[in-house]
C-alpha positions in Angstrom: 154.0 206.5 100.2 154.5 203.0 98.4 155.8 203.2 94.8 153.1 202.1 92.2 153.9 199.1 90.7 155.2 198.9 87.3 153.2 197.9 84.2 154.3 194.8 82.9 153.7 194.1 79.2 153.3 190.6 77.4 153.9 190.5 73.4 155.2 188.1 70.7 157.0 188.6 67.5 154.2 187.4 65.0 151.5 189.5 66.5 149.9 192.4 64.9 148.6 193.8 67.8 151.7 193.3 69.5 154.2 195.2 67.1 152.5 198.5 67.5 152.3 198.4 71.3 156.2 197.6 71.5 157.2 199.9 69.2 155.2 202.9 71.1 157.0 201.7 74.1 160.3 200.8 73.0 159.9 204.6 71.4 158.9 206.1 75.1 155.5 206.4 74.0 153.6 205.0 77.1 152.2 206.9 79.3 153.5 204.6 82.3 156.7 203.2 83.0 156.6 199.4 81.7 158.7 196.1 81.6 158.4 194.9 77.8 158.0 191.1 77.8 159.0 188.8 74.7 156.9 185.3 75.8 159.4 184.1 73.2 162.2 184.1 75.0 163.1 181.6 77.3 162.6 183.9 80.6 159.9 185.9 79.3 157.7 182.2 78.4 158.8 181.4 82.1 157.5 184.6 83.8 154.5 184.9 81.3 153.3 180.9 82.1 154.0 181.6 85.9 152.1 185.2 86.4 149.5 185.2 83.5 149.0 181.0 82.1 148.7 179.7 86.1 145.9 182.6 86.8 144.1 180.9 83.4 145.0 183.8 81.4 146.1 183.5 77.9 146.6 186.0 75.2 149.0 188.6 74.0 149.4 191.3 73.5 148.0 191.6 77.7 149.5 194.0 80.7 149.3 193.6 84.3 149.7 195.6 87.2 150.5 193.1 89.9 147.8 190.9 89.8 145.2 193.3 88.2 144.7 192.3 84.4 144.8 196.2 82.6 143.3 197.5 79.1 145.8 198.3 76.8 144.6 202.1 75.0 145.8 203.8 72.3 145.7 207.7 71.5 146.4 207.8 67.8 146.3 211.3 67.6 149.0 211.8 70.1 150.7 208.3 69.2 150.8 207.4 72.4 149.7 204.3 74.3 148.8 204.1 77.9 147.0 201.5 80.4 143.7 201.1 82.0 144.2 199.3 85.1 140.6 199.8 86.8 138.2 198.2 84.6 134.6 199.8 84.7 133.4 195.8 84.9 136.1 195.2 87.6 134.8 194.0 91.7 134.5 196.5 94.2 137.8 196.0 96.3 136.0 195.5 99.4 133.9 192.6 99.7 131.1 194.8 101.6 131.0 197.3 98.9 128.7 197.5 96.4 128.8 198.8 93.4 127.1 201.9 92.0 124.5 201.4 89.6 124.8 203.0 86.4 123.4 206.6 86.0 120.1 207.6 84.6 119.8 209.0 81.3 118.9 212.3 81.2 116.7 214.4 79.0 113.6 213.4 76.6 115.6 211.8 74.1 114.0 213.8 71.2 
């Protein structure tokens, strides 16, 4: 079976945003195994301008999954964050396929 790739993770020091996400991982509080990227450092502005700027990306913090941008999710409750990589808005995978229309509300409304 092939391994699932790793979340990767994109964050800067002088973000909001991005201090809670890296402390929740940097804790072990993600709910997927991730590679923590500084785009401050030398290698992680290299990697971030090669995989996120050249797609026309920009932005942190922002996670990927190979080439699929994912929603970064917090659970408060459980202090816990954790990534959506399949986007409700996202393409069908196959070209042919088309996508299911929303569902129906239900019931009279009153």
């Amino acid at each position: 079976m092939p391994q699932e790739k790793k979340i990767v993770v994109y964050v800067a020091k002088d973000c909001g945003p991005c201090e809670q996400v890296s402390r929740l991982i940097q804790e072990g509080k993600a709910a997927e195994e991730v590679d923590l990227v500084d785009i401050e450092s030398d290698v992680g502005f290299a990697r971030f301008s090669s995989e996120v700027l050249s797609q026309g990306e920009s932005g942190v913090p922002c996670a990927y999954s190979g080439p699929k941008r994912c929603e970064i999710l917090y659970d408060d409750e459980k202090d816990v964050v954790f990534f959506d990589c399949n986007p409700k808005d996202a393409p069908p995978a196959d070209p042919g396929e088309t996508p299911s229309p929303p569902a129906e509300p239900t019931g009279n409304g009153a």
